[in-house]
C-alpha positions in Angstrom: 61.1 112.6 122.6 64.5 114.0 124.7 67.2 114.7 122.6 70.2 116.1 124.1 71.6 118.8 121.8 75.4 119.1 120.4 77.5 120.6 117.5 78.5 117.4 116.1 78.0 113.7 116.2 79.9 111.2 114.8 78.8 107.7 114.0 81.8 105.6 114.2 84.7 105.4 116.4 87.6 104.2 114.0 90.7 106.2 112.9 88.1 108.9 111.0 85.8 109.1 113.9 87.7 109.1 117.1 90.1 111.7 115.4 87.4 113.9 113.7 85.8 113.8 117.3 89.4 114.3 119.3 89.9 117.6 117.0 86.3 118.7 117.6 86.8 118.5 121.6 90.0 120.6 120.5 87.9 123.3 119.0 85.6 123.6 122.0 82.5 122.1 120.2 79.8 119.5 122.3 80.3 116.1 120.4 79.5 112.9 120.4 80.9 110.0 119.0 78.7 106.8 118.5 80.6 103.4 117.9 79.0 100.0 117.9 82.1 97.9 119.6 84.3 99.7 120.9 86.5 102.9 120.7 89.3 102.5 117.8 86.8 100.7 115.4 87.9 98.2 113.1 91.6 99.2 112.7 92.5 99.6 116.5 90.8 96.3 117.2 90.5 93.7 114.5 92.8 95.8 111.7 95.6 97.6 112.0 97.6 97.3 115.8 96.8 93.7 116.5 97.5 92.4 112.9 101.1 94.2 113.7 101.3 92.5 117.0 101.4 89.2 115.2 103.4 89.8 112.5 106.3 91.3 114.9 105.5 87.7 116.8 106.3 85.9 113.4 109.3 88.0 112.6 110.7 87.3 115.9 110.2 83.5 115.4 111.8 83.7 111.8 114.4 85.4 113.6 115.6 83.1 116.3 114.9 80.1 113.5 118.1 81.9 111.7 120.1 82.9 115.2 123.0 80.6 113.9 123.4 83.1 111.7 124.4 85.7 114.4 126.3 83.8 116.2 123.8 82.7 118.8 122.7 79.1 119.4 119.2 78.5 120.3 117.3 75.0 120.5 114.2 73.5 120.8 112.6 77.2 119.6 108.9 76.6 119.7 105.4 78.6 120.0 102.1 79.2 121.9 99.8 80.4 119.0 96.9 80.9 121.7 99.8 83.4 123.5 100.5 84.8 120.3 97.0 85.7 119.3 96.3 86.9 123.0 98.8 89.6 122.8 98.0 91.2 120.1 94.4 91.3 121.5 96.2 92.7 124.9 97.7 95.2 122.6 94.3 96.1 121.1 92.8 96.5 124.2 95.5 99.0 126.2 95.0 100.7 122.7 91.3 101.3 122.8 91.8 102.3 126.5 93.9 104.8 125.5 91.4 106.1 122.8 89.0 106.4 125.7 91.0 108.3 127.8 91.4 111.1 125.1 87.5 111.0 124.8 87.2 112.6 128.4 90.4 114.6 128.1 88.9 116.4 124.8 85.2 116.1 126.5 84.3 113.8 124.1 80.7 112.2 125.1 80.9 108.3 124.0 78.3 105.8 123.4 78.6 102.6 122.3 75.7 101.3 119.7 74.4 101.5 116.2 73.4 104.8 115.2 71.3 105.8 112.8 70.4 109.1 110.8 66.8 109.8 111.4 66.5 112.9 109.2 69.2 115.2 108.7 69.8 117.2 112.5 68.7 114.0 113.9 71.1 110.7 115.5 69.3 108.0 116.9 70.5 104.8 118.7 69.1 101.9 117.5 71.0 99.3 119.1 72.8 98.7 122.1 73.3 99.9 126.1 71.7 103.6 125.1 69.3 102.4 122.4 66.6 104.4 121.9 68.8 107.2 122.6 67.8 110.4 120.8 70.4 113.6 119.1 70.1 116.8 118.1 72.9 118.0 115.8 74.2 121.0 114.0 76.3 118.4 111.5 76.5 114.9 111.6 79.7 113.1 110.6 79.6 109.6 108.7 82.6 107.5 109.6 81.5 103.8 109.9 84.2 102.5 107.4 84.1 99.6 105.7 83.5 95.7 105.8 85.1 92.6 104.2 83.7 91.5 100.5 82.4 88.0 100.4 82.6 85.6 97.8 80.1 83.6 96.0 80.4 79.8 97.1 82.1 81.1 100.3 80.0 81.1 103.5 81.5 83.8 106.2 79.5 81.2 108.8 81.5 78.2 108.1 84.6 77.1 110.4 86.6 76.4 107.3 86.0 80.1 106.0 87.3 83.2 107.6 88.1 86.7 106.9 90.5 88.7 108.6 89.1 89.4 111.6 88.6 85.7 112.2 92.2 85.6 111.4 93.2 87.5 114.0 91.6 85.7 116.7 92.1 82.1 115.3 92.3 79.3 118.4 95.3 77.8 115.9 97.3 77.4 113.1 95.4 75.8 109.9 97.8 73.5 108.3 97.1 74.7 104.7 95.6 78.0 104.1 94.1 79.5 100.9 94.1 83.1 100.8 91.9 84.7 97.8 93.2 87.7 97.3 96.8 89.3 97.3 96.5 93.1 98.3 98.0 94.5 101.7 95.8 91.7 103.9 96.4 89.0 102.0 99.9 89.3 101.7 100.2 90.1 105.3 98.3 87.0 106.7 100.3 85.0 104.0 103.4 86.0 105.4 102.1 85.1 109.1 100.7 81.6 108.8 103.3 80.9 106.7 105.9 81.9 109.9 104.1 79.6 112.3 104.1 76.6 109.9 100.6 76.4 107.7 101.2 75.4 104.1 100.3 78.7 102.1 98.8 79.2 98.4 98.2 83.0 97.8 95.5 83.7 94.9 95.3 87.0 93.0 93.3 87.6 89.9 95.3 90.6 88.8 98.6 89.9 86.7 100.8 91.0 90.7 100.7 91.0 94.2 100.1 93.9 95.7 98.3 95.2 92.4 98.2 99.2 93.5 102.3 98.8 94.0 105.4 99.4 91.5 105.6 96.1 89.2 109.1 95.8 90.0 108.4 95.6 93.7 105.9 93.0 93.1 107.7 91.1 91.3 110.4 91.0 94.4 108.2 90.5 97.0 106.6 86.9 94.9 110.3 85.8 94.8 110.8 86.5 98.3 107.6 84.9 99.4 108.4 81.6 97.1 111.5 81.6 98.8 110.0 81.7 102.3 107.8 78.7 101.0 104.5 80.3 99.9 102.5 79.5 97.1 101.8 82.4 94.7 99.6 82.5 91.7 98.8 85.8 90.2 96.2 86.1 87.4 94.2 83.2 88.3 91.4 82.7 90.0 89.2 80.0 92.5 86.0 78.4 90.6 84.0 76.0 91.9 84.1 75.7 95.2 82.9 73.5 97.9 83.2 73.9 101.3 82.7 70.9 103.6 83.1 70.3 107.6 86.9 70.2 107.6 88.2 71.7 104.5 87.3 73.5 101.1 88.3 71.9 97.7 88.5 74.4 94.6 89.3 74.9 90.8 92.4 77.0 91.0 91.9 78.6 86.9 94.9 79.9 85.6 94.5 81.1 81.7 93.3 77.5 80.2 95.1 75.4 83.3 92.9 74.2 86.1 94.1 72.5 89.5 92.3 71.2 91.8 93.0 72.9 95.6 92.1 70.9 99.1 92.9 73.0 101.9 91.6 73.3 105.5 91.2 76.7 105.4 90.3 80.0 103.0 91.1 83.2 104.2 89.0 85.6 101.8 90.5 89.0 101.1 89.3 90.4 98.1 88.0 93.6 99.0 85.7 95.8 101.0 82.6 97.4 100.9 81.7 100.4 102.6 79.7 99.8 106.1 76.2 101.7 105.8 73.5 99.0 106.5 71.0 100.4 108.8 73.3 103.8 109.0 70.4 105.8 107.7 66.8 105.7 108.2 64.3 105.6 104.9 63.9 109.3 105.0 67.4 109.9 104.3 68.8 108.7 101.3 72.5 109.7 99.8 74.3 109.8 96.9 76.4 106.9 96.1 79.5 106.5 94.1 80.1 102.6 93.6 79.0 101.9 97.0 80.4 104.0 98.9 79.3 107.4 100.0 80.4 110.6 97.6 81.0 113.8 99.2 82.1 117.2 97.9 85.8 119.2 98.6 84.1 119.8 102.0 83.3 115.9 102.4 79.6 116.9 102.6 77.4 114.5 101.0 74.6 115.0 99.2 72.4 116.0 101.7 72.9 119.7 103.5 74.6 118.7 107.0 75.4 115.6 106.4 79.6 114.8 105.9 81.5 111.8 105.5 85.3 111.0 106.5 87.4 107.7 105.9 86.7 104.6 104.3 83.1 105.2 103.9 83.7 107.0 100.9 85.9 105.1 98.8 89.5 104.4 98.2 92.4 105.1 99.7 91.4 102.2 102.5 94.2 103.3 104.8 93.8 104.4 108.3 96.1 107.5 108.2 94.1 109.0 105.6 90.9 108.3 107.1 92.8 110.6 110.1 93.4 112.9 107.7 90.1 113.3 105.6 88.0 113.1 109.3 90.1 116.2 110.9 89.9 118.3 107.3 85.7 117.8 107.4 86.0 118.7 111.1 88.4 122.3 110.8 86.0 122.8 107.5 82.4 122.4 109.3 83.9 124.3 112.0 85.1 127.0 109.9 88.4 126.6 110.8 89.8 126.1 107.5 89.3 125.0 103.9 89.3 121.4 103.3 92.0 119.6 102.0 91.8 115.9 100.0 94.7 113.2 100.3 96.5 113.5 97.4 99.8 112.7 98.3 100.0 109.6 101.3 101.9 106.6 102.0 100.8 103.6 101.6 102.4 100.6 103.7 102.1 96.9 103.8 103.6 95.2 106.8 104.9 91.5 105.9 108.6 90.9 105.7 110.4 92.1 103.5 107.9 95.4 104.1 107.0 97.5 101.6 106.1 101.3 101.4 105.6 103.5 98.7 104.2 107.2 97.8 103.4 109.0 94.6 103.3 107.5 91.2 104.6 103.8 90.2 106.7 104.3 87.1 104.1 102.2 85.0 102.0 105.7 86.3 104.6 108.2 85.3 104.4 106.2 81.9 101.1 106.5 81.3 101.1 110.4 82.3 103.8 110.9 80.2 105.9 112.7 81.8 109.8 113.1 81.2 111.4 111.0 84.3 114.3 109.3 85.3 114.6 106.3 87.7 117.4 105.8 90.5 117.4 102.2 92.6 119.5 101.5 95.5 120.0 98.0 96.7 120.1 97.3 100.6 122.8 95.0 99.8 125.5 97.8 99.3 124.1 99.4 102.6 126.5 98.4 105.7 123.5 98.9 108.1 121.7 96.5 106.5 124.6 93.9 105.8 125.2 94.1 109.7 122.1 93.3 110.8 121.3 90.7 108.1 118.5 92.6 106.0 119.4 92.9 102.7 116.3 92.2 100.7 115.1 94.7 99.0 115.8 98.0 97.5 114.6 101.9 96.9 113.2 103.0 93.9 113.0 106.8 93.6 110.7 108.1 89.9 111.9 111.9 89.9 111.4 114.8 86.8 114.7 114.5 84.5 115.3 118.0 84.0 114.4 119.5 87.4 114.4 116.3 90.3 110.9 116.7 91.1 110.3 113.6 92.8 107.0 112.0 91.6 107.4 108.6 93.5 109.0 106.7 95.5 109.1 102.5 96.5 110.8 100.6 99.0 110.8 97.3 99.7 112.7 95.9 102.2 113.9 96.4 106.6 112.2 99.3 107.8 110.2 100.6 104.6 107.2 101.5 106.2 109.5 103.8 108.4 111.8 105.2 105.8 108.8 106.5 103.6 108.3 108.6 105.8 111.1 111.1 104.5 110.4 111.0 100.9 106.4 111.9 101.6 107.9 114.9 103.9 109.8 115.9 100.9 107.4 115.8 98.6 105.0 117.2 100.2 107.3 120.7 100.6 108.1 120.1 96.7 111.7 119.2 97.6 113.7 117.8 94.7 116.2 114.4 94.7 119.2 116.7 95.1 118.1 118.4 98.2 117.3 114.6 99.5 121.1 113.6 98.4 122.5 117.6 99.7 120.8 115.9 103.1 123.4 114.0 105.3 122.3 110.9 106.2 123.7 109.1 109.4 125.9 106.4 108.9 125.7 103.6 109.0 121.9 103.2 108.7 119.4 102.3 106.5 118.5 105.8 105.4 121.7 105.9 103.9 119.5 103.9 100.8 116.9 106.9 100.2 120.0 109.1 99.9 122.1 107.0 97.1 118.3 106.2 95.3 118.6 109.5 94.9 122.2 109.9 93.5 121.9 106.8 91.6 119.3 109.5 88.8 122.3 111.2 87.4 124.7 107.9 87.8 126.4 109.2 90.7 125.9 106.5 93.8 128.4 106.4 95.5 128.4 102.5 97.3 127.8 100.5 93.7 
């Protein structure tokens, strides 16, 4: 048996594994990275970029539906859903060229295939082009993510049954459209069909939307969505279901109250699991933490040589920190520097109005007990946002009473998952709300929000 030798190989290709094995071309190591479709994984190509590519699409059509209100006439405004969904797989693709490209300028060697850890020091390919296809490694880096959680009653085969990555390459628009399950996906998808026409009910068993977010946020975004049209019932649940050729009929449970639910389509979103069938042979068996893979502060696992980066083991689900936790394993195997976990990280949800948040909710800061104050700043009072007809939506700052340590922060509203980026700067170099407010803030935008948030602790904002 030929095995070619390197310093590293990494099975998967996704935001953890074609980072992890970017950084280790940086380092001057041999590696190889192993992915079974293509470079990008999951998030590049049925996650994160096209699912943004068709949510722009739907905020553009919402827009020009509304262009009366700037002034512009526009008739007979209609849509190509097969265009739609084709550029956002064009956008995938020029994507996950580009991730190739940076394999052969970092010397990355890349093979597309299931691989497989035959003992620890050993990477096989079991499936695939190179199958059969033997490594020999110094460390071996587990980054195969995760995949959707199905539901009882709910066949993943059926045409009336999809999760998102059916979603995203749907051949049209299902008139009505269940979608179990109201965290970042759900709510996303909600938002979309909803934009192109499909009658929407959104179904979460926990008491919000968006259950990991502020309450007060939550609570916004379910107004907002009613508004737009969208069904949303939050601590219910679907029972008895029955899925036929051309649609699915379910008890909708909420407390003691049933209805009964017909719709064409379910979209299931209720979770994930992490992705490690057939990932290691029977000779190699690891340490488990709820189903996913537990590693140490080095994110080695429980077997000498073996490491694990991104959603493979365990929450946050979010691509950035799967970045994050792939390149701290690689500069710590490497010995270039000590390990660091994501503590602090934004998290982002991408329907309209977005929402973005870092640090504690106050329901959190409650619970830890600690002596805050709150400051909230409306979009409304902003002239940026009054101008360009976005004023949903509002910042939420959680900040230390006595000394402005900020321990959280929430947006919801235009540009959220851009503006968070400021407050996770700042608290990541300990800054306090007064050096955010001491910060001038161009005018008129919509940063101008973060900065009155801020002012609004002590009472002192100055547009309200």
């Amino acid at each position: 048996m030929f095995a070619e030798v390197y310093d590293l190989v990494i099975i998967g290709g996704g935001p953890a594994g074609y980072v992890g094995a970017i950084r280790t071309g940086q380092l001057g190591k041999k590696v190889a990275v192993i992915e079974m479709e293509r470079a990008g994984g999951t998030c590049l190509n049925w996650g994160c970029i096209p699912s943004k590519a068709l949510l722009k699409s739907a905020e553009l059509y919402r827009t020009i539906q509304k262009a009366d209100s700037y002034g512009i006439s526009v008739q007979g405004a209609s849509f190509d859903f097969k265009e739609v969904v084709q550029r956002s797989r064009s956008v995938a693709t020029q994507m996950a060229k580009g991730v190739e490209f940076l394999f052969k300028k970092n010397k990355v060697d890349y093979f597309v295939g299931k691989g497989q850890v035959v003992v620890p020091g050993m990477v096989e390919i079991t499936e695939g082009e190179h199958s059969r296809k033997y490594f020999k490694t110094k460390a071996i880096l587990l980054c195969t993510g995760q995949k959707t959680k199905s539901l009882p009653g709910l066949p993943l085969d059926s045409s009336c049954v999809m999760t998102s990555r059916e979603a995203l390459s749907a051949k049209a628009v299902p008139k009505s459209l269940a979608i179990i399950g109201a965290g970042a996906i759900g709510v996303e998808f909600a938002y979309f069909f909803n934009a192109f026409g499909s009658k929407v009910t959104l179904i979460e068993m926990q008491p919000q939307v968006l259950p990991a977010e502020d309450e007060e946020v939550a609570k916004m975004l379910e107004r907002n969505f009613e508004k737009q049209g969208i069904a949303v019932y939050t601590g219910a649940k679907s029972e008895n279901i029955r899925v036929g050729e051309k649609s699915v009929k379910f008890d909708l449970m909420k407390g003691d109250q049933k209805t009964e639910l017909e719709v064409q389509t379910v979209l299931v979103a209720v979770g994930i699991t992490a992705a490690i069938n057939g990932l290691l042979s029977p000779k190699v068996k690891l340490e488990l933490d709820r189903g996913f893979v537990k590693v140490d502060a080095n994110y080695q696992t429980s077997v000498p040589g073996i490491y694990a980066a991104g959603d493979i083991q365990g929450p946050p689900w979010l691509a950035h920190v799967a970045s994050f936790r792939a390149t701290q394993a690689v500069e710590g195997i490497f010995g270039v520097s000590k390990p660091r976990q994501a503590t602090l990280f934004p998290s982002c949800t991408y329907c309209q109005p977005q929402i973005a948040s870092t640090g504690l909710t106050e329901k959190q800061a409650k619970e830890k007990k600690v002596d805050f104050k709150v400051g909230k700043f409306p979009f409304s009072a902003i002239g940026k946002a009054v101008a360009v007809g976005n004023t949903d939506g509002f910042v939420k700052v959680i900040a230390d009473s006595k000394t402005g340590e900020i321990y959280g922060v929430h947006i919801i509203g235009s540009e959220a998952t851009e503006l968070i980026a400021e407050y996770g700067l700042a608290m990541n170099f300990e800054a306090t709300i007064g050096e955010i407010y001491d910060s001038i803030h161009a005018h008129p935008t919509l940063s101008e929000a973060l900065s009155e948030a801020a002012l609004s602790i002590h009472g002192k904002a100055l547009h309200i």
